[in-house]
C-alpha angles and dihedrals in degrees: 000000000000088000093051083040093053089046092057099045080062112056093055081063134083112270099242104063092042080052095048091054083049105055093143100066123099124234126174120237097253099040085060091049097045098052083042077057097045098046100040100225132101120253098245133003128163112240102242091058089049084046096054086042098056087041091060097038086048091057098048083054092050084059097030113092097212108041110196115196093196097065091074104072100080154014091252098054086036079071100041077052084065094046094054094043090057094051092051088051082053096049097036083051086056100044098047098074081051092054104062082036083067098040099044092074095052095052085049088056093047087048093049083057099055089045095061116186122237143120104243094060093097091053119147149190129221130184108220117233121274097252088059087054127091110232140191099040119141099228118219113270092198119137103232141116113239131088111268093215138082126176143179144167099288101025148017118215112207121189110230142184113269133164126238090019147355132290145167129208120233113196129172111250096248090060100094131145122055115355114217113238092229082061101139109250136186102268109175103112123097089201132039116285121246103184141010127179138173132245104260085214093048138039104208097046115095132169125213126204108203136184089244093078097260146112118207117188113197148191122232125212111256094237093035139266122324101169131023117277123232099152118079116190093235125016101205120208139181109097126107098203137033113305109228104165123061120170129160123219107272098216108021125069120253097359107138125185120204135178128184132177102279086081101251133116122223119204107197130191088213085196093073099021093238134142104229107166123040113187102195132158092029107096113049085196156032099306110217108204129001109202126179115218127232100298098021099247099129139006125213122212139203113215135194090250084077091254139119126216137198111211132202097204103188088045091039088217131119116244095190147355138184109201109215093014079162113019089204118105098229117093127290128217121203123190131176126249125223092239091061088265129123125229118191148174144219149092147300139224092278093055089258119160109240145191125195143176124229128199102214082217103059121021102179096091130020123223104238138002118203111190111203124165150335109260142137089210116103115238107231099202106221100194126192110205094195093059105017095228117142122201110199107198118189121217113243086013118118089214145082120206118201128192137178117233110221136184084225129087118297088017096190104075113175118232109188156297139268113191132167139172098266130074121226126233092192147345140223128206133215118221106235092249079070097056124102093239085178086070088047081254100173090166137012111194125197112220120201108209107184090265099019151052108214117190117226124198129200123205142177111209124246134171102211124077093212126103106285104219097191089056102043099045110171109287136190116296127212086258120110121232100213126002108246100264093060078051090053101041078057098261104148119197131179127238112290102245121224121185108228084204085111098342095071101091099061115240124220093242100052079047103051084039094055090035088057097045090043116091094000107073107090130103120272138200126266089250093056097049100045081048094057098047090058089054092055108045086049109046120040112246133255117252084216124085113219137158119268114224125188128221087263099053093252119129107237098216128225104017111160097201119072135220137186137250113226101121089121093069091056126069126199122046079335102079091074125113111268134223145173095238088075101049103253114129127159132192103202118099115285092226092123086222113146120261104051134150113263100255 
């Protein structure tokens, strides 16, 4: 049984070593060659020699594509190792200029993706030279956060520093060079002005936010100031707190928002001076901005709790809100798209300066999220809803971003970069009806240095003179889409569309027409109206339309009858302001120039 046993225990092993403990035993030649054969080894071969042999081996298959673990067992299939290493050379030889041929498309596609197509790629910008600037100008030092600058097509309204009050310039466009320092100014204010910003249906109107509490709109002469102006149209009050924020409806006559630092929003009807809307208990802190959005149905704000938030005004309710839109601790703006998103900026944790995109419908995430620098300087978003195009200009920074909002991923591309030497302390921005479409003009800036406004014009080349359809699309007009009361009763309308193929240049008419609906639309009493038609009927009317002021500094709306303005020519009881109601009407040109005829 051992025997058997230790038989057994040896065949399990490898035949030399069970030939090398049998010497004695006698095998013919060719039985040995034939069971060397058979099994595939040699008889005897040191270790070392069998370890060397599987390390190499072990390094060929690290290099070899198709490792076979059978090849190692003897000379013959060591060859037929070779054999097959050299096929899969061959084939691998074969194989490699295929390789590259499949990968080449898909580079070229990637390729395709970096080089985005769009024409807005080759923007621009361009500094205008010094004689085009207007210089000499004492630039606002307030520390506040808004831009210190409003245009449109006929004027440009700068904040400035002024003592006892506070005050803004308003020059024509064409007025550039030095400014002289006895330049009359709007002077109404008792504290320094935050924020100014124009009528978007009429070109002379302007409303001022101050840190006395008030908002002043005011009309502007059409050629400009001659005197200094005290007197606003309205005075609006209601706020508590400074009012920082001032922005009109974008699409209804004569609807004003406010929002001050007592964390409430105002909603005026300007034509009747009264405060219609009142948005309380919605924002815990300071807000930041306040933006409509296309047709003026609902505004969304930034707030300094970190959060946005998306407002039904006329049902003073909030529709949506995204709590740490920016986790950074600077102030946020947020602005509406003309698609329903939100685009917003602010800053991180790591006091990054961020961008990000919003969809209206779902605020957890946001849909992309653009880091861009490390800077203190608040980014003001300028957006262009005909070309979708946003500038983000920093304060204190001595560059403009811009980037092209797209429905593709990541559907903020950035375009390019316009930097200079000098930091700017505020910007203005042209609506696109002010722009020179016949230079391929698709946004002017207005850069504040501290003595000092510098245009900046942004251009696309082209090289044809003619009227360039896919740049200029149809953009909002001066023209109002609904009057104040249809806003207020929920009617919604969206921005009346003018082409500025030959409409980019306003006309006098468009603007007389828009001048003479402007502050007098409104409903008025029975007395005022019995008291207007005698006057009509007794004193032959001016050719010249005017606003009508009343003793108290209150417009008196939707009188047809017109009167002039030239109180300020008269002195005694006579500098007033004049209106039909009581009975005053003069014939003579409301130019306010010396020398007129007493009314």
């Amino acid at each position: 049984m051992r025997k058997d046993a230790h038989m057994m225990l040896n065949t399990e092993n490898k035949i030399p070593e069970d030939t090398a403990k049998k010497p004695g035993k006698d095998y013919d030649d060719d039985s040995i060659s034939e069971r060397n054969k058979s099994l595939g080894t040699p008889r005897s071969r040191p270790v070392s020699e069998l370890i060397k042999e599987t390390v190499q081996l072990h390094e060929k298959l690290q290099h070899q594509e198709r490792p076979k673990l059978a090849e190692l067992k003897s000379d013959e299939q060591n060859q037929s190792v070779k054999v097959a290493q050299m096929k899969a050379a061959f084939d691998s030889a074969q194989k490699t200029p295929e390789k590259p041929i499949e990968r080449k498309p898909s580079m070229r596609k990637d390729m395709r993706r970096v080089v985005r197509q769009s024409k807005f790629r080759h923007v621009f910008g361009q500094a205008v030279k010094n004689d085009q600037c207007y210089d000499d100008i004492r630039v606002s030092r307030v520390t506040w956060d808004s831009a210190f600058c409003a245009v449109n097509p006929k004027f440009v309204a700068l904040i400035i520093e002024a003592s006892g009050g506070g005050a803004f310039l308003v020059l024509p466009l064409h007025k550039t060079g030095r400014i002289d320092k006895s330049y009359p100014t709007v002077c109404g204010h008792t504290g320094p002005v935050l924020d100014i910003d124009w009528c978007p249906h009429n070109d002379q109107v302007i409303a001022s936010g101050s840190e006395d509490c008030t908002v002043m709109v005011w009309q502007i002469p059409e050629n400009g100031l001659v005197t200094s102006m005290s007197e606003p149209v309205v005075i609006l009050e209601g706020h508590s707190k400074r009012v920082g924020i001032i922005t009109w409806h974008p699409t209804a006559r004569n609807i004003l928002l406010s929002a001050g630092c007592d964390n409430q929003i105002i909603i005026w009807n300007v034509g009747t001076g009264e405060a219609m809307i009142n948005l309380e208990d919605m924002h815990p802190d300071v807000i930041y901005n306040v933006c409509w959005n296309r047709n003026g149905s609902l505004i969304c704000t930034s707030c300094k709790d970190k959060s946005i938030r998306v407002i039904d005004p006329r049902k003073q309710e909030i529709v949506g809100e995204k709590e740490k839109a920016h986790e950074g601790a600077r102030p946020m703006r947020a602005i509406f798209l003309s698609d329903g998103n939100i685009l917003t900026t602010g800053f991180s944790r790591m006091s990054e300066r961020q961008l990000a995109l919003w969809n209206t419908q779902n605020l957890e995430e946001p849909m992309t999220v653009n880091e861009m620098d490390t800077s203190n300087g608040v980014l003001l978003p300028f957006y262009d809803p005909d070309t979708n195009v946003v500038y983000l200009c920093g304060k204190g920074d001595s560059s403009i971003r811009y980037f092209e909002i797209t429905d593709e991923a990541p559907y903020v591309h950035f375009l390019n970069t316009f930097a200079s030497k000098e930091p700017q302390r505020g910007m203005g921005y042209m609506p696109k009806r002010g722009l020179d479409v016949n230079k391929c003009e698709i946004a002017r800036f207005y850069k504040l240095h501290e003595r000092k406004c510098e245009p900046i014009v942004m251009t696309v080349p082209r090289k044809s003179d003619l009227f360039q359809d896919d740049l200029y699309p149809d953009t909002a007009g001066p023209d109002p889409a609904l009057e104040a009361e249809e806003w207020f009763d929920g009617k919604n309308g969206d921005p009346i569309l003018i082409s500025l193929k030959n409409g980019y240049v306003p006309g006098k008419n468009r603007e007389f027409k828009v001048v003479k609906k402007n502050m007098l639309d409104n409903k008025v009493t029975k007395n005022s109206e019995k008291s207007s038609s005698s006057n009509k009927s007794s004193h032959p009317a001016p050719s010249i339309v005017s606003v009508c002021f009343h003793h108290h500094g209150r417009l008196l709306p939707n009188l047809d009858e017109v009167v002039c303005k030239c109180y300020s020519s008269h002195s005694g009881p006579w500098s007033q302001p004049m209106c039909l109601c009581e009975g005053l009407l003069c014939n003579h040109s409301p130019l306010g120039s010396s020398g007129v005829e007493r009314c």
